[in-house]
N, C-alpha and C positions, 0 to 999 in steps of 0.2 A: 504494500500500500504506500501511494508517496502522502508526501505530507497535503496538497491540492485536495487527496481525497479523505482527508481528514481533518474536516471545521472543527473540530473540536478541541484543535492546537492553535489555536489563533489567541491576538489578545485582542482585546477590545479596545475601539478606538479612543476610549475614555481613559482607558489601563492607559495605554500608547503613551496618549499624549501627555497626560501625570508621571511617566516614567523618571527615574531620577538618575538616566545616563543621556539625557539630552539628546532623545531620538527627533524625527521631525513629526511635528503635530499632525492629530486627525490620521497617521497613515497604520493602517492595520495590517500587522505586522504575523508572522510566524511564531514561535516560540522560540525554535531556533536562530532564527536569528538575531532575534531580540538578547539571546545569553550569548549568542558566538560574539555579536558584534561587544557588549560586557568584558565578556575574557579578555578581548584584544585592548579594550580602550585605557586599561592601566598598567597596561606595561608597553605604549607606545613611546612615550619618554623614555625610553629604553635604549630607540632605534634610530634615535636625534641627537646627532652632536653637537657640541658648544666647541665652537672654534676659538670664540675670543671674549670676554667678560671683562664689566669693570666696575660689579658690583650694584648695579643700576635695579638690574633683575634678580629675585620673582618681585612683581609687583602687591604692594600691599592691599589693594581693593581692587576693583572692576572700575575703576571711573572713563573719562570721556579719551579718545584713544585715535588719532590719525592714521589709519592704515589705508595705504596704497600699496601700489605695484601689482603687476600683471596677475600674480598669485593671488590677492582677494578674494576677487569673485570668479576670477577665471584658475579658480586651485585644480592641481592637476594630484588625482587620487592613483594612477600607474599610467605604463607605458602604452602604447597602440598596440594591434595588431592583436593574432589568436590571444594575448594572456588578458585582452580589454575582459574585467569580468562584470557580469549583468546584476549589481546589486539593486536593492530596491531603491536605496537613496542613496544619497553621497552629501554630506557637510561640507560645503567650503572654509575659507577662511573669514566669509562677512558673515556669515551662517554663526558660525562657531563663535565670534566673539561675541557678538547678539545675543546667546543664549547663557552665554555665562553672564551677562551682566552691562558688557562694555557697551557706550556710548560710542557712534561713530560717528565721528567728526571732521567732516567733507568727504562725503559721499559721492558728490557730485564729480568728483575726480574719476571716481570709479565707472561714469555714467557716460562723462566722455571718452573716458579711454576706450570703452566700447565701440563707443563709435570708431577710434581713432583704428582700431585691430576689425572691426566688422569691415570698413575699407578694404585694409591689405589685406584683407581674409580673402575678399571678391577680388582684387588686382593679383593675388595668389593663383587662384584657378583658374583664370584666365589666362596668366601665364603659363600652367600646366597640362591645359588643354592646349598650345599654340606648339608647348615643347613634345607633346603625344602625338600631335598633327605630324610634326616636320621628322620626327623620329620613328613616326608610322609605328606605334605602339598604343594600347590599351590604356586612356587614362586613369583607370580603374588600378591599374598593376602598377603602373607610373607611381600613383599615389600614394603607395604603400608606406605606412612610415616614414614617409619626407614630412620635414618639418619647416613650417614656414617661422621665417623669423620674427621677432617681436620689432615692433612698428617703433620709427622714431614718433616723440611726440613732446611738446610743451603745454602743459595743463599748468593752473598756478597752485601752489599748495599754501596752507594757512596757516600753520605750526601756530593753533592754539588748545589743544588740545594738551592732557597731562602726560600723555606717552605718545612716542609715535614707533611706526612699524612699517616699514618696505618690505613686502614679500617679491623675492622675484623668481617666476614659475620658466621651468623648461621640460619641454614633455622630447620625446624621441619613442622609436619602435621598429619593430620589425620590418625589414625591405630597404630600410635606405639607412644611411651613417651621419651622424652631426657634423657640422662642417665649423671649422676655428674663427668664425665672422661675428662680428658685432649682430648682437639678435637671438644667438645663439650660443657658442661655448664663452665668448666675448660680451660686455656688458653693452649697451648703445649707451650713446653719448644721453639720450636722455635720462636713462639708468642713474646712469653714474653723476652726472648731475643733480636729479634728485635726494639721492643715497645719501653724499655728501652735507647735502644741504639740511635736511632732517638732520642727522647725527651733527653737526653744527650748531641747529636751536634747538635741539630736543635734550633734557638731561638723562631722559631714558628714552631713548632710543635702541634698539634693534632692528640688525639684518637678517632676513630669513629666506631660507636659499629649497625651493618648491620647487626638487630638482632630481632626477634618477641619478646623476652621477657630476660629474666636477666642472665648474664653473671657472673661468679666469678670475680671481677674486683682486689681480695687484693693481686695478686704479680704486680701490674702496679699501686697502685694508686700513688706513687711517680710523676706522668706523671700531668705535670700541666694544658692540656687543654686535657678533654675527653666528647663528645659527644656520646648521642643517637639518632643515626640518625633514627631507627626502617626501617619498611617496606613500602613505601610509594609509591607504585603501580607505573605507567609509567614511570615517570618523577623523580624517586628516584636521579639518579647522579645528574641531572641540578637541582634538589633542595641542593644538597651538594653544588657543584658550588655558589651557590647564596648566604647561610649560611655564605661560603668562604670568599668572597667579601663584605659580608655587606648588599645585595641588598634586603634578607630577614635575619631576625634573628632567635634562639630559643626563645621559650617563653611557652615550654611544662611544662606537672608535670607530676613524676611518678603516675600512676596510681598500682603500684606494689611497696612492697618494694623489694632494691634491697641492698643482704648481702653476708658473706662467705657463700660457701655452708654448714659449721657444725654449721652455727648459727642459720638455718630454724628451723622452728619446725619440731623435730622427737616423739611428742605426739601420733597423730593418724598413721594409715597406708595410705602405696601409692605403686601403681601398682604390688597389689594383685589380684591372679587369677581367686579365688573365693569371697573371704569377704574383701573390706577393710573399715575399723572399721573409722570413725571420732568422735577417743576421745575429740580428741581438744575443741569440743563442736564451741561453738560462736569465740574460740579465733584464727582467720584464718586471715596473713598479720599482718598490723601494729596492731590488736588488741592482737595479740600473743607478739610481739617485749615490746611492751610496757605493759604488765601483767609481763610476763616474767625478764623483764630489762634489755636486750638485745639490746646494741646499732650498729643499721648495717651501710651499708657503706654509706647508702643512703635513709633514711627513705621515706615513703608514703608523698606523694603529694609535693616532692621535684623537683628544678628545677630552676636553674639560667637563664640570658640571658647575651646579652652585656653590659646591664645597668645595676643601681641598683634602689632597691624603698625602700621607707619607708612607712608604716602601721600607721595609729593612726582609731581609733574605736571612734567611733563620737558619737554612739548613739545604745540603746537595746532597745527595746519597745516589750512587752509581751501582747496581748490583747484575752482573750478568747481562748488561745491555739494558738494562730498564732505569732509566733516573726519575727521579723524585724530588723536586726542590717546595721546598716550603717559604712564603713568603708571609711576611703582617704586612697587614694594613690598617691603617688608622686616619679615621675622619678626623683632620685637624681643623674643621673649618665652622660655621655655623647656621647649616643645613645637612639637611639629612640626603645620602647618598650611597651610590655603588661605584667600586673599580675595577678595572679589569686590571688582571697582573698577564705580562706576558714575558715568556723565557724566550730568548734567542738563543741561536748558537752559532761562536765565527768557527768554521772546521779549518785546519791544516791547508794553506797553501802548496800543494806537493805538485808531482806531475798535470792533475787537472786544474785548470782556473778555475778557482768557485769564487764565490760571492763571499761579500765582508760577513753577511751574519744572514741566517733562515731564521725565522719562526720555526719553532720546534713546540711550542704547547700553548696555550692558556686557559684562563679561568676566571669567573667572574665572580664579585662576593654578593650577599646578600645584603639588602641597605643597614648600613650602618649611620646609627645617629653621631652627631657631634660629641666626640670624644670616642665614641666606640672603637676597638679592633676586630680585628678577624684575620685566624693565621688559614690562607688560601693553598691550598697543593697544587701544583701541575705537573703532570705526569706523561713522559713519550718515553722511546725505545731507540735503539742503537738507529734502527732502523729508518728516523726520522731525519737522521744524519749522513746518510747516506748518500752519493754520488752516481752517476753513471758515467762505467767507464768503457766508451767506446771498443776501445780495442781488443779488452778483453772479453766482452758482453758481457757485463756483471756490475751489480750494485755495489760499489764497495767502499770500508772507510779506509781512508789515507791515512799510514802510520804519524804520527804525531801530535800537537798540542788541541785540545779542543775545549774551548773559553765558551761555559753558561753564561750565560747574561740575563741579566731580569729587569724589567723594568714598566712602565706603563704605557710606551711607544717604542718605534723602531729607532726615534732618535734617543729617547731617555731612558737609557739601561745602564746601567751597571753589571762589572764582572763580579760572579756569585761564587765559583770556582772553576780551577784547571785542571783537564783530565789527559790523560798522555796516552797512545795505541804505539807498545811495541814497534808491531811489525801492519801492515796493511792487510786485512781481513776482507773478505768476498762472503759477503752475504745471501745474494742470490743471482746464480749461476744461470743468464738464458739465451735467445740468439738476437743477433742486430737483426731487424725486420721489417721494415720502414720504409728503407730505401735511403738512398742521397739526394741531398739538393745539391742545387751549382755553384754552391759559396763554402765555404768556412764559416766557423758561428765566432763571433767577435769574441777577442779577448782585452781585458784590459792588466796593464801593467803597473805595476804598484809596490813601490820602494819597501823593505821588509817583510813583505808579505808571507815568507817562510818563518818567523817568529812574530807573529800579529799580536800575542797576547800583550803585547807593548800596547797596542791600539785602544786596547781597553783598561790601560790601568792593571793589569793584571798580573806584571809581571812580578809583583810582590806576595803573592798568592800560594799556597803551595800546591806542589803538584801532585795530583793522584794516580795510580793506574789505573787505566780502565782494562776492565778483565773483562772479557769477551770467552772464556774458558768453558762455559756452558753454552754457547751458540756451535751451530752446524751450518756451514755452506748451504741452503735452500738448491738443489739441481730439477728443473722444473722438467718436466716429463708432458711432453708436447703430443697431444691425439687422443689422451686419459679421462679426459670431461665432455662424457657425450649421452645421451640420452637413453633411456631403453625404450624401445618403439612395441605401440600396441599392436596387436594382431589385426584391430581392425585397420590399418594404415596399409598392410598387404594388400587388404581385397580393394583398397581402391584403385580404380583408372589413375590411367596420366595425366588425362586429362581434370580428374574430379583431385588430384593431389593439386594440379597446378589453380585451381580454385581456392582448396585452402592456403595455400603460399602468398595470397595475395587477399587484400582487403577486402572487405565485403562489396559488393556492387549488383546491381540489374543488369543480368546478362544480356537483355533485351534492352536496356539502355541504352545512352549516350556512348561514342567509342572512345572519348576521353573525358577525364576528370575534369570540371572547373572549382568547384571551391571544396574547402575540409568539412564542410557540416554536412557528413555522408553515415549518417547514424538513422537506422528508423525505431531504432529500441527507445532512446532518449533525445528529443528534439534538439537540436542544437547540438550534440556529442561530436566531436569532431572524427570522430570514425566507429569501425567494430571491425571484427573478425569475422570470415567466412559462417554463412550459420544454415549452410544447406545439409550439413551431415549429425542437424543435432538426434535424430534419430539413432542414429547410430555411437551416440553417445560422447559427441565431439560438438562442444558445445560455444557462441557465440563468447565472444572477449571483448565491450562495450568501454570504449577508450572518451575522455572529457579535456579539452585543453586546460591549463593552468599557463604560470605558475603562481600568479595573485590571486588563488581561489581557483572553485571549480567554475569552468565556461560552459555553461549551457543555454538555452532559449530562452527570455525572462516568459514567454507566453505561447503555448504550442497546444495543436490540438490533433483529435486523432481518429481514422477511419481506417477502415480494412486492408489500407495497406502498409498503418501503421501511426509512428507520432510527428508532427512535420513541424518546424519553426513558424510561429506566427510572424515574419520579418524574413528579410531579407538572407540572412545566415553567411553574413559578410560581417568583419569588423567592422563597428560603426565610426570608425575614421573614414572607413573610403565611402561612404552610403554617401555624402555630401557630392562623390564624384561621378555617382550614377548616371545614367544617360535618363533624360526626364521621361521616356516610355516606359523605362526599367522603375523606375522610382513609380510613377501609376499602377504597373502593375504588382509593386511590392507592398501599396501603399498599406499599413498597416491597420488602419482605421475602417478604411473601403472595406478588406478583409475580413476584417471581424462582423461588420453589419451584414456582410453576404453570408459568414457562417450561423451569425445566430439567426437569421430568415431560414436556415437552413435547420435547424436545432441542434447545433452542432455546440456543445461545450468548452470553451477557451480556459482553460488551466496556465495557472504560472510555477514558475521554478525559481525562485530568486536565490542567489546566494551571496557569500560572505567574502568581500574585498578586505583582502590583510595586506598587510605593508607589501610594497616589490620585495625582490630576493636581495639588492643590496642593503636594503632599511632591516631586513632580520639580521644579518649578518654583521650589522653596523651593532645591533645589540650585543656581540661576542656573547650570547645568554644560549647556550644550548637547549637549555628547558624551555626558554620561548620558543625558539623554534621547533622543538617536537611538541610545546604547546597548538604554534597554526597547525602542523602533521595533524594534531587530534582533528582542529576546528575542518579542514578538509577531510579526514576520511571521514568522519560525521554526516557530513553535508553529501555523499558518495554514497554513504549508506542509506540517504532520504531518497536520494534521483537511480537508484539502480547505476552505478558510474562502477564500474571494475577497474581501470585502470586512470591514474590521474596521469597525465602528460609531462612529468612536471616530476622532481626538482631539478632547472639548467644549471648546467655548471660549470661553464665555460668563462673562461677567464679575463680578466679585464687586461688586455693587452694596450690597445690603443683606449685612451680616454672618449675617441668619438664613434666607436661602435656604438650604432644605434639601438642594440639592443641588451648593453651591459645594465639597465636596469633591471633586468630581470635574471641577470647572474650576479654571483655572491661578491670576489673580492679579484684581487690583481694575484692572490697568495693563494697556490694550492690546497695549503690546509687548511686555513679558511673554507675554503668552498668546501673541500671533502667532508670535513664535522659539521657544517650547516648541514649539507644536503642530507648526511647519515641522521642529523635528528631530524629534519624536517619527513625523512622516510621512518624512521621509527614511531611517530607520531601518526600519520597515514597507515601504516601496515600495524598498528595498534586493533586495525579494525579488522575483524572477519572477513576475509573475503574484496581485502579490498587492496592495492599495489600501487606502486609509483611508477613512470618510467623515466629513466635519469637521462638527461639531454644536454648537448649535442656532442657526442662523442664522432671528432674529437677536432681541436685544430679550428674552430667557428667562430671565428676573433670580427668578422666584419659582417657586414649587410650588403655590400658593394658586388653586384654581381654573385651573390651568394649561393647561387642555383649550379655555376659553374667557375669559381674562382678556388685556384690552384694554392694551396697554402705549402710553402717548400717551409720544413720544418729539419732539423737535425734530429737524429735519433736522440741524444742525447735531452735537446730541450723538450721533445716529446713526451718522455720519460719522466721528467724531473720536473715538468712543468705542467703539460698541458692533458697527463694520463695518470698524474698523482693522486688527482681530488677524485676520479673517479673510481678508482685503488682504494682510497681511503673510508670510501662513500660503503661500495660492494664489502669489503670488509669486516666493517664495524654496522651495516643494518643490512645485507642481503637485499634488495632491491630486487621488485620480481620481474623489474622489464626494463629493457635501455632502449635508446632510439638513436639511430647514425645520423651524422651530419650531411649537410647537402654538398659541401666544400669536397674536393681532393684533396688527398695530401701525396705530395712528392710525385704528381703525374697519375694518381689512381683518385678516383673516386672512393671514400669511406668507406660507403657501401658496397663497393668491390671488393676489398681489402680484408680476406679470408685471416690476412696475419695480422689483422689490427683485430678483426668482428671476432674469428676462433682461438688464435695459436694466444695474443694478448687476454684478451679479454677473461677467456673462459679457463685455458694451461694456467697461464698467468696469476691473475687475477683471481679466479676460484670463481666467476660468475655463474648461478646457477639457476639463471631464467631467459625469458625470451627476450630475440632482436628485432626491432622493428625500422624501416627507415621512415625519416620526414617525410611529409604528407610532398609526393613528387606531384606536381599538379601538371594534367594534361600533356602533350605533345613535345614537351617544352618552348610550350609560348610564354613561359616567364624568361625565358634567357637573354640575356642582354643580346640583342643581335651582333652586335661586333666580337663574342665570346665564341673562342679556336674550340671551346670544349661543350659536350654536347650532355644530356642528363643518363641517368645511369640506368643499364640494360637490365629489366627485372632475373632473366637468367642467372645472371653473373652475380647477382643480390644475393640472388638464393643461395650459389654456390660458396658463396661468401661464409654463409653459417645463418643467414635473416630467416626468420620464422615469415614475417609478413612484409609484403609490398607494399606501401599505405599511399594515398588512402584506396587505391583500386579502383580498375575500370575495364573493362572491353581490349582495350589497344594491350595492357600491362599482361591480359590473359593469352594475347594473340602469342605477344612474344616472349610471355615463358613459353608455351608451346611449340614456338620456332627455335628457341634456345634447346631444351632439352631433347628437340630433333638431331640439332645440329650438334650435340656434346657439349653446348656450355655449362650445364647441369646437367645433372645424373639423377634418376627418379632415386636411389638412394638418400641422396641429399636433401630430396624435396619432402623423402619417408623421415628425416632426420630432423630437417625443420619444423613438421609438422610434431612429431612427438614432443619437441619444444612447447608447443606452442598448447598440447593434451598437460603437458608436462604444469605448466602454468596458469594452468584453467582447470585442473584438481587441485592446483595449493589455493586459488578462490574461492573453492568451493563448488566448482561447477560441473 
C-alpha cells in the first residue's frame, strides 16, 4: 500500500499549519514527511561553514533585517538535472526569515531584481535557441544544466535596518560545466559592490554563499562574517533563520578547497571534447595547494563556528598496522558547539612522489558546551597509507619516516608522532590494468623531502617502529568472484537472455530511448529491470534517481498499462525549453481535467529534499549521513523504489564540474565514508539498495557522453577508485553504475578490467553492474566528438548485468553482438545471475 492510498497518514491542515518546525501554512502534509523533513532540520547547521566571524553573530532577537542578493527569494534548494527532487514545498530564504520572526526591510530590492534576472532569463533563451539553431542540435539537450549567469544590476539599498544579509545563490547540474566568469564562479561587479557596501554600514553584517561548491570569494574577503550556507534541500531558508538566531550553529569543514580562480591547478586539462589529459597525477585539491605552495583562501577541511576549541593529542598507538590517536577537545569559547579532529599523515619521500600529507581519518565530537571536553579517537590502518607502485603492481609503504599529524584542517595540524618502516612492505599484490595515457603524471620537487619530519616540527619527537609483523602481502586471485547461475537461466533463448541484459522497454515500442522516466511500476522511477520472466521466478528490479532524495512523479496516475507521470518526466530545468506544442500537450492542468472527466484518480508521491552530497559531507558527521540513508530508504519503502541511484562519488577534481554538487569532496576518503554511511542508512531497510555512481574517472559534464579521460594507473588507484574501495568495503552496496566517460581510449562500460578483474577480484564487490541511463542513438553527443557511445554487446561482456535504460535499437545489437562473438551467451547467463543474485538479497 503507498502512502496516497492511505488518508489516514495525513495531518491536518490545522495540525500543519500550528506545526512548530515552521512548515508552510494551510499545506496538508504526509506524516512522513512532516518527521523526515524534523530529523533533517536540526542538524542542518551541521552542513554550513563559517569561513570568517567577528563576533557580530548569532543574533540576539529577530528584529528588522536587510537581506538581499540573488539567494532571497531566488534560494536555490540543489543542483539541476535527474537528482532535481519533487518535494512538496521548498522555504527560501525570504520565506524563512519571515517565519522566524524577522522584519524585512527593503523588499522592494528583491522585487526589482526580479525583474532585473526575469530579462536575462528571456535574452538567455533566446540566445540558446539561436546557438541550437546554428549548431543544429536539440535545444532541449542544449539546455541541460547550462547555467545562465547572474545579471548585472544597480538597485539602491537603505542600510536601515538592524542587520543586514547578502545571500548570493549559484545553482549548476548535470550536462554542462560552470565557466570562471563574473555571474558565475566570479562575483559581478554589482555583487561585489553591494557586498562591500553593507559590510561597511552594517555592524552585523553577513555573507552567505547559496552555493553547490566554490565561489571566487578574493574581491569581498574584507567582509568580516561570511558563511556557507550550501544547498540544503527543503528547509534551506528556516535553516539560515536559525544559524541567525543562534538556535542552531555552523560546525561544517570544507570538504573542497576553496581559492582565487588563477591559483587552481592548471597542470592537467578540463572540459575537453575529446581527450582530457590528468597530468596532475595524484596531486588533485589540497594535495596540489600544498606540493605546489600555494596558499588559498580557505584550505581543505577548514571551518569555524560560534565558539572556539583547543586541540591537544593525548595519545598514538601503532599496533600491527592499525593506529589509534586520541585527541581532546575543548570549547574555549562562549557558545555551544562541535569539532571535527582530523589526523593527516606526511608518508616517506622514497622512490615515488607522494604528497606533503593525506587524510588518513577523522571524527566528529558531540556538542560541547562552553568549557566542556571531549577526548575524540580516530582510527585507520596501514593501509590508508598506502601508495601505488606502478612498477611493481602493488600497494605498498615506502621504508621510512611517517609523521601523524592532527589537527582541525589540512593547514592547522600539528605533528602527534613519528613512526619508522624498516624495510618497504607490499600490501596488496595485483596487475596494472588501465592502460596508458600519452603523458607522465606531474611531479613536483621539493628540497628535503627525504626527511620531511623537519616540515612539521617533528623532528624533536621520538621515533617509533612500526611493526607491520602480523600483516601478509594480500595476492588477489583474478576470475574467483562470480556468481552461481540458476537453472532457470539454461532454459532461456538468446534471444529472451539478451532481454534481460538490458533494461526494461516495449518491445513494440519506440527503436530508441529519449528520456530516463522509463519505469511503469513507479511513475517517474527512472528505470527497472526486464520483468517478462517474472513467472519464472526472475523478478523486476524498480531503480529511482537521487542523490538529494528519492526522484519520483510529484502526481501520477494509473491504467492497464500501468503508472504514468502526470508531467512531463523531464527535469524541470529544461520544461522552460520545450517547444510550445510539446508544452500543450504536457500541459499539466489540461491533463488532469481530461483524467478526472474521465474518472480517472491522480495520486501524489512527494518526497524529502536533504542537503546535496557536498552539504552532508561538509558535516564530517557520519551518523548524519547514515541519518539521510535512513530518511531515503524510508521514503523507498513508501513508493515501492528497490534500488536508489544514488550515492555519487566522484571526485571534485576541477572546481567547475557542473555536477560536483552532488559528489562528496576533492579527498577520496571523504567521499568513501560519506557514501558507506549514506548506504548503510538506505540498506538499513529490507529490501531496499543503493547504486554507487559514477565509476569511474567523471570529473566533467563537457561532452560527457563521449569525452576520453587519460588517467594514470597510479592516480586511478589512489585517487579516483579509492572512495569506491572504501564505500564497497565498509557497507556492501548492492549495485554500482558505470560512467559515460572513457578512460585511457575504452569506454567504462567496456572495461571488463575496470567492471570485473577491479571491481569484483579487487575490491570484493558482491552485487550488480548497471550503466548510465545511454539515451537513444547517441543524439546526445557532441557532434564534433571522434568517439561514439558504447556497444550494449561489449557492456555485457564487460561483466554489466543491465543496459539502462533500454530500448529496441540496444536489443537489436546485443543480438548482432552475440552473433558476431562480442559476447558469449555465457556471459549474458553470468550477468543475468547477477542480477537473480541481487533481487533475492531485496527480497524478491
Amino acid at each position: 500500500m503507498t502512502h496516497s492510498e492511505d488518508t489516514s497518514d495525513h495531518l491536518s491542515a490545522a495540525e500543519e499549519a500550528h506545526g512548530a518546525l515552521g512548515r508552510k501554512e494551510n499545506i496538508i502534509m504526509n506524516r512522513y514527511e512532516s518527521e523526515n523533513i524534523g530529523r533533517l532540520r536540526q542538524y542542518l547547521g551541521g552542513c554550513t561553514v563559517m569561513l570568517k566571524k567577528n563576533g557580530a553573530f548569532p543574533l540576539e532577537k529577530a528584529g528588522t533585517i536587510e537581506a538581499v542578493g540573488s539567494g532571497v527569494r531566488n534560494t536555490i534548494k540543489g543542483g539541476t538535472g535527474s537528482g532535481e527532487v519533487n518535494s512538496r514545498y521548498f522555504v527560501n530564504v525570504e520565506e524563512g526569515l519571515m517565519r522566524a520572526g524577522f522584519e524585512l526591510y527593503n523588499r522592494d530590492w528583491l522585487t526589482v531584481y526580479g525583474y532585473c534576472r526575469d530579462e536575462a532569463k528571456e535574452a538567455f533563451k533566446e540566445e540558446l535557441k539561436r546557438r541550437a539553431k546554428a549548431e543544429k542540435v536539440n535545444v532541449m539537450s542544449l539546455s541541460m544544466g547550462i547555467v545562465m549567469k547572474e545579471p548585472e544590476f544597480s538597485i539602491p539599498l537603505k542600510f536601515n535596518a538592524d542587520a543586514g544579509i547578502y545571500v548570493l545563490s549559484r545553482i549548476s547540474g548535470e550536462g554542462n560545466d560552470r565557466m570562471p566568469e563574473k555571474g558565475d564562479f566570479r562575483f559581478t561587479d554589482g555583487e561585489v559592490r553591494d557586498i562591500l557596501e553593507m559590510d561597511r554600514k552594517y555592524d552585523k553584517f553577513m555573507l552567505v554563499i547559496n552555493a553547490g561548491g566554490p565561489v571566487d570569494l578574493t574581491p569581498v574577503m574584507s567582509v568580516g562574517n561570511i558563511l556557507v550556507l550550501s544547498q540544503l534541500g527543503v528547509e534551506t531558508g528556516s535553516a539560515l533563520a536559525d544559524i541567525l538566531l543562534g538556535k542552531t550553529y555552523p560546525s561544517g569543514k570544507l570538504t573542497t578547497t576553496w581559492a582565487a580562480y588563477e591559483d587552481y591547478s592548471s597542470i592537467g586539462e578540463f572540459g575537453g571534447i575529446d581527450e582530457t589529459r590528468y597530468k596532475e597525477g595524484i596531486y588533485v585539491g589540497y594535495r596540489y595547494f600544498d606540493a605546489a605552495g600555494v596558499k588559498p583562501l580557505f584550505p581543505f577541511g577548514y571551518g569555524l563556528g560560534y565558539t572556539d576549541f583547543a586541540l591537544e593529542t593525548e595519545s598514538v598507538k601503532a599496533e600491527f598496522g592499525e593506529f589509534t590517536v586520541n585527541v581532546k577537545v575543548k570549547n574555549t569559547g562562549k557558545h555551544p558547539g562541535r569539532e571535527v579532529v582530523q589526523v593527516y599523515a606526511a608518508c616517506p619521500q622514497g622512490r615515488l612522489d607522494k604528497e606533503v600529507k593525506r587524510l588518513a581519518g577523522f571524527a566528529k565530537t558531540g556538542e560541547l558546551a562552553p568549557g566542556e571536553e571531549e577526548t575524540v579517537t580516530v582510527k585507520f590502518t596501514a593501509e590508508d597509507l598506502a601508495s601505488y607502485d606502478e612498477g611493481k603492481a602493488a600497494y605498498v609503504l615506502e621504508k621510512g619516516k611517517y609523521v601523524i599529524l592532527a589537527g582541525n584542517s589540512s593547514e592547522d595540524v600539528k605533528a602527534a608522532a613519528v613512526y619508522e618502516l624498516d624495510e618497504e612492505f607490499e600490501l596488496k599484490q595485483v596487475k596494472n590494468l588501465l592502460g596508458k595515457p600519452d603523458f607522465e603524471d606531474h611531479k613536483f620537487e621539493r628540497e628535503g623531502a627525504a626527511d620531511h619530519a623537519s616540515l612539521f616540527d617533528a623532528d624533536k619527537l621520538p621515533v617509533n617502529k612500526l611493526d607491520l609483523s602480523e600483516l601478509q602481502t594480500e595476492l588477489v586471485s583474478y576470475g574467483s568472484n562470480r556468481p552461481e547461475a540458476e537453472a532457470v537461466l539454461d532454459e532461456l533463448s538468446d534471444k529472451e537472455l539478451a532481454y534481460l541484459n538490458i533494461g526494461a522497454f516495449d518491445p513494440r515500442g519506440a527503436l530508441y530511448t529519449v528520456v530516463g522516466d522509463s519505469s511503469t511500476t513507479v511513475a517517474g522511477a527512472a528505470g527497472e529491470s526486464c520483468s517478462m520472466f517474472e513467472d519464472k521466478g526472475i523478478n523486476r528490479i524498480v531503480m529511482a534517481d537521487g542523490p538529494a532524495g528519492v526522484r519520483v512523479a510529484p502526481r501520477y496516475y494509473e491504467d492497464r498499462k500501468g503508472k504514468h507521470s502526470l508531467g512531463p518526466g523531464v527535469p524541470e530545468g529544461m520544461m522552460e525549453y520545450m517547444p510550445d506544442a510539446a508544452k500543450i500537450v504536457m500541459d499539466i492542468r489540461a491533463r488532469f481535467r481530461k483524467l478526472k472527466e474521465r474518472g480517472i484518480e491522480v495520486r501524489e508521491q512527494y518526497t524529502t529534499a536533504i542537503p546535496i552530497a557536498t552539504a552532508v559531507a561538509q558535516s564530517f558527521d557520519v551518523d548524519f549521513a547514515r541519518m539521510c540513508g535512513d530518511i531515503v530508504g524510508s521514503e523507498m519503502d513508501i513508493f515501492g523504489i528497490d534500488l536508489w541511484l544514488a550515492p555519487a562519488l566522484n571526485i571534485h577534481r576541477n572546481v567547475l564540474c557542473g555536477r560536483n554538487f552532488e559528489y562528496f569532496s576533492e579527498d577520496p576518503l571523504v567521499s568513501g565514508k560519506m557514501a558507506a554511511a549514506l548506504t548503510q542508512g538506505v540498506q538499513s531497510h529490507e529490501g531496499r539498495g543503493v547504486t554507487i555512481k559514477h565509476y569511474a574517472a567523471n570529473n566533467q559534464e563537457t561532452n560527457r557522453y563521449a569525452s576520453n579521460s587519460q588517467v594514470s594507473e597510479r592516480a586511478m588507484r589512489e585517487i579516483y577508485l579509492r572512495g569506491f574501495d572504501i564505500c564497497i568495503r565498509e557497507s556492501d552496496p548492492v549495485s554500482l553504475m558505470t560512467s559515460y566517460n572513457l578512460l585511457n581510449g575504452v569506454h567504462t562500460s567496456e572495461r571488463r578490467d575496470l567492471v570485473t578483474d577491479i571491481l569484483r577480484d579487487e575490491f570484493g564487490f558482491d552485487g550488480m553492474v548497471m550503466t548510465d541511463w545511454v539515451i537513444g542513438n547517441g543524439m546526445l553527443l557532441n557532434k564534433d566528438s571522434v568517439y561514439g557511445i558504447p556497444d550494449p554487446a561489449v557492456v555485457a561482456a564487460a561483466g554489466h548485468s543491465l543496459f539502462m535504460p533500454g530500448c529496441r535499437l540496444d536489443h537489436r545489437n546485443m543480438m548482432a553482438g552475440l552473433k558476431k562473438g562480442r559476447v558469449t551467451r555465457e556471459q549474458l547467463i553470468e550477468n543475468a545471475a547477477w542480477l537473480m543474485h541481487v533481487a533475492h538479497r531485496l527480497g524478491k
